[in-house]
Structures are given as C-alpha cells and as structure tokens.
C-alpha positions in Angstrom: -6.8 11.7 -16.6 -3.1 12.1 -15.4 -4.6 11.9 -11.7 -6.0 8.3 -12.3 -2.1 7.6 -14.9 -0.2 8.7 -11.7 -2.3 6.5 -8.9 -1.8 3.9 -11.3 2.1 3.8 -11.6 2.4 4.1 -8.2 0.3 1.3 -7.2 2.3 -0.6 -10.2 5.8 0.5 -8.2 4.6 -1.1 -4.8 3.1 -4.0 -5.8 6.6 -4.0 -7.8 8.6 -3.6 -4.9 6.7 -6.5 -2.8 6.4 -8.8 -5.6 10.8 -8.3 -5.7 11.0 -8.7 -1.8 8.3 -11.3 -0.9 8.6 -13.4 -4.4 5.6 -14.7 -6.2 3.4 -16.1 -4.5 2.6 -20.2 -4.5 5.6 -21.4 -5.6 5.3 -25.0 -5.3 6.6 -25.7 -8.3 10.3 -27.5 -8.2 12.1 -26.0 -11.5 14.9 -28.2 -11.4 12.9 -31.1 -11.9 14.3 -33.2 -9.0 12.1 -34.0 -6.1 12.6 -33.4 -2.3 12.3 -35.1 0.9 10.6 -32.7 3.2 9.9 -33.8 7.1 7.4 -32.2 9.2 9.0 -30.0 12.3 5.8 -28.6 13.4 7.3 -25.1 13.3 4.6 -22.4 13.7 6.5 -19.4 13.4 8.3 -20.7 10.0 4.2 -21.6 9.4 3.5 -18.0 10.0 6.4 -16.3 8.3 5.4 -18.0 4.9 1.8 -17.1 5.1 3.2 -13.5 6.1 5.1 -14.2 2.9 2.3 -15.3 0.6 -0.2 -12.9 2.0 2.1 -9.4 0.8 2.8 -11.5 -2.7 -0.7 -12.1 -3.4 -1.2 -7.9 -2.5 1.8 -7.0 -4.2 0.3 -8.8 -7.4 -2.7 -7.6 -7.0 -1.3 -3.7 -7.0 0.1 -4.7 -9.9 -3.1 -5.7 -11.2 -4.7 -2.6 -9.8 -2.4 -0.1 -11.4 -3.1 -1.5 -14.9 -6.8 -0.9 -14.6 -6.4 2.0 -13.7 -4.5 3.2 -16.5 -6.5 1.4 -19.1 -9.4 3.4 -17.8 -7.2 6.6 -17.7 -6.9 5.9 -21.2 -10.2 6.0 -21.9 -11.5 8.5 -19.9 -12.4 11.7 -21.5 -9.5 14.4 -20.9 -11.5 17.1 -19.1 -9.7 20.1 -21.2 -12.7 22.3 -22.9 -12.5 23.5 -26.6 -13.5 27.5 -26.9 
C-alpha cells in the first residue's frame, strides 16, 4: 500500500528532524572517557528544559520506530490492484 509507504516516511522524516534538534535521548554516557565534577544548583527550569529535551527524543525515536513498521507491513500487505 503506498498509503501506509507514504505515512511511514513521513513519520520516519519527523521523528528524523527531532531526533537532529533534541539529540538522542539519555545521554549519560561521557565519550571522552574523563570524568566530571558536577554541583547541584537546584535549577528547575534547566530541570524542566532537559526533561522537555528527553521527552521530544524519546518521541522522535519512536516515530522513527513507527515509520519502519509501517512500511514493513506495507511491504507485506497485499497490493489491492485486481487481475481481469
């Protein structure tokens, strides 16, 4: 079905586009290797900005996700054309 295809792609393109702005999500992970000293500022608004952050990640990856299935099952779906 090129209806299911085309819902897919797009859902593939915004979770795209939010995974490239946001950044993955949960990346606690230092890649350099070297550790950091981090002090507490009790700053809710930073807080609330990177659970803003992780929150349109996590959907981002899971439009991603989304868009897949649904072209795998496109895929598999009969075509709908009829044979005379």
């Amino acid at each position: 079905m090129k209806t299911l295809t085309l819902v897919g792609l797009v859902l593939n393109m915004i979770g795209t586009a939010l995974v490239w702005r946001f950044g993955l999500p949960r990346n606690d992970v230092n890649r350099e290797g070297s550790g950091a000293l981090l002090a507490y500022t009790g700053d809710t608004k930073m807080q609330r900005t990177a659970k803003c952050y992780d929150l349109v990640a996590n959907a981002g990856m899971l439009l991603i996700f989304g868009g897949f299935v649904l072209q795998a099952v496109a895929l598999y779906l009969p075509n709908g054309t009829r044979h005379p």
